[in-house]
N, C-alpha and C positions, 0 to 999 in steps of 0.2 A: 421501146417506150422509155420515157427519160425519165426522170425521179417529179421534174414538173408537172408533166402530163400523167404520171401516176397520183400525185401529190392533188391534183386538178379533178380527176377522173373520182377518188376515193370520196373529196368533199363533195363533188354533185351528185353522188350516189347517197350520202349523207343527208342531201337536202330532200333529194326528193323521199328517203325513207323518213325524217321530217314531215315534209306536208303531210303523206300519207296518216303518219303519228296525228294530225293535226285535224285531220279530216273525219277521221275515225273519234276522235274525243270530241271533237265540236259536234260531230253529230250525232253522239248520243246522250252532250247534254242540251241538242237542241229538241230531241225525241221526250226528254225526260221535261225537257219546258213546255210541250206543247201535252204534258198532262197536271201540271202545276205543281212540276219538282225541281229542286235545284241539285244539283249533281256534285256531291260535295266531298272533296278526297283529299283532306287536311287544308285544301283551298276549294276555290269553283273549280268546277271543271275546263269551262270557257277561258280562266287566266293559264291553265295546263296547256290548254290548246295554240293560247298566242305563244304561250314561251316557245313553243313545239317551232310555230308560223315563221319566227323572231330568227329562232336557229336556223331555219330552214331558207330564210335570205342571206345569210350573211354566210351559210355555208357555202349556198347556192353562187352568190358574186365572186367570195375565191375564189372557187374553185373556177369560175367560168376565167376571169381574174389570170389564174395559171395558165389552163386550159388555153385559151383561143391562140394568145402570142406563138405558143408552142405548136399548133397547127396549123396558123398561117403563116410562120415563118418555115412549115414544109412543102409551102407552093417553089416552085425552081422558077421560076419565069419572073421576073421581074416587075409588068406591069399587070399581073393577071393578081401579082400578090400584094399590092400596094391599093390595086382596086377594092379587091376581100377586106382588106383592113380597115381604107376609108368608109367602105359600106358599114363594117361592122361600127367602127367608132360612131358614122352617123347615127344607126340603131341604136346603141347602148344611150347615145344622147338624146334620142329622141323619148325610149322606154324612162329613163332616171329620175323626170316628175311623176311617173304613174308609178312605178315601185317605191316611189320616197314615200306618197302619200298612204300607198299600202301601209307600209313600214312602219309608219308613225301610227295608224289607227291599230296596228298589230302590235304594236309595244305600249300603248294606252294601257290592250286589252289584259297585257299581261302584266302590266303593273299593277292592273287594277284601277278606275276611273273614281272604284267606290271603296267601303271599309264592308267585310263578313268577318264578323264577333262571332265565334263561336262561346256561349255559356253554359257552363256544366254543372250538372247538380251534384248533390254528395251521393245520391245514389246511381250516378251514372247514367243520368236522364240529360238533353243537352236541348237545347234550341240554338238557331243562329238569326242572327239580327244584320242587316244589309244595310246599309244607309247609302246616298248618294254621293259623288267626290264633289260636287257642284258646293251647294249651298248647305249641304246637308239635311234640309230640309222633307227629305221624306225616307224614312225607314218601314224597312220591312219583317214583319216576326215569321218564323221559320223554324217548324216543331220537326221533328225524328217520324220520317215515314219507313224507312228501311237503314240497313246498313252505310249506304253510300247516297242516299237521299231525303233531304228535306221538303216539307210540306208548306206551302205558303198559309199561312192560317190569315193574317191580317196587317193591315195600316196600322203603323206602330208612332201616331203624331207625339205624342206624351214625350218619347225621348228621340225626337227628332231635334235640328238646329244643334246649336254650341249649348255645351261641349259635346264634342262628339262620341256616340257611344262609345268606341275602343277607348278614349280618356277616359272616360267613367268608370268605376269601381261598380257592375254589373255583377250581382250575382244569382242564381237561379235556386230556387225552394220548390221541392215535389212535397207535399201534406196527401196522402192517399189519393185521390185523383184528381188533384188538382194541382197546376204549378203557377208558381207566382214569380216574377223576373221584377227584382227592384235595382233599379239606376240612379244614384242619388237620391235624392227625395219623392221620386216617381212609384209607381207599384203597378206594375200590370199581369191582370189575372188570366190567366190561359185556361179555358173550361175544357172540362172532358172531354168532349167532343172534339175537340178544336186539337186537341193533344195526340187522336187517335187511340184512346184509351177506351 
């Protein structure tokens, strides 16, 4: 085996340990959506998973990239090897709109299409705040259900639109069981209940 075809072999072993990376976090912060959590691990979980997806193509094309030259250039036959090649070059040309399009919804994901504010209080109470990458127009508040999950409490219209929350000088106040998240001249009160308190 040549140091190509090693070099080829290593990253598509890479990719596919990838997807799997990718499959496994996507879905369990799709498990944790379909109970009205966000799966939050200094980012979403979901932007964890595309970076995973992201890696997992680009490791996945080198190596195939290395990989194929180096195995169809060990056909001996001359037109049995130039066939394999046409075919494949046909293939790769025909798959390269459908993985581009992946690609780019996969690298949205992990850039993030939106902003998650995480705000922390002085006693180490936190909410997270979601807004859209769009217009900004619609945010969402997001209390402490667990260690690694948030709670969707509500429609947060008050600090939706410009400027957008992350610009904003957010900061978070817990008064005995109650917490209050002020944004500029905004002030929205998070009730008890809403807190998981």
């Amino acid at each position: 085996m040549s140091r190509r075809e090693a070099g080829g072999t290593a990253l598509i072993v890479a990719a596919a340990l990838c997807a799997y990376a990718y499959h496994a976090i996507y879905g369990a912060y799709r498990a944790a959506a379909r109970e009205g959590l966000l799966l939050y691990i200094g980012i979403p979980a979901d932007s964890i998973a595309f970076w995973f997806l992201v890696v997992a193509f680009l490791s996945g094309a080198s190596g195939l990239s290395l990989l194929l030259p180096a195995l169809i250039g060990r056909i001996r036959k001359k037109i049995p090897r130039r066939t394999v090649g046409w075919l494949t070059g046909v293939a790769a040309a025909a798959a390269v709109p459908y993985f581009a399009l992946v690609f780019l919804f996969a690298a949205l994901g992990a850039f993030g299409i939106g902003d998650t504010v995480k705000i922390v209080a002085a006693d180490g109470t936190s909410v997270l705040v979601t807004q859209d990458g769009f217009g900004g127009d619609s945010a969402v508040l997001h209390t402490e259900h667990d260690e690694y999950h948030y709670k969707r409490v509500r429609d947060a219209p008050e600090i939706s639109g410009w400027p957008r929350v992350k610009d904003q000088k957010c900061r978070l106040d817990s008064a005995g069981n109650e917490l209050q998240l002020f944004c500029g001249d905004k002030t929205l009160l998070v009730a008890p209940d809403e807190a998981g308190m």
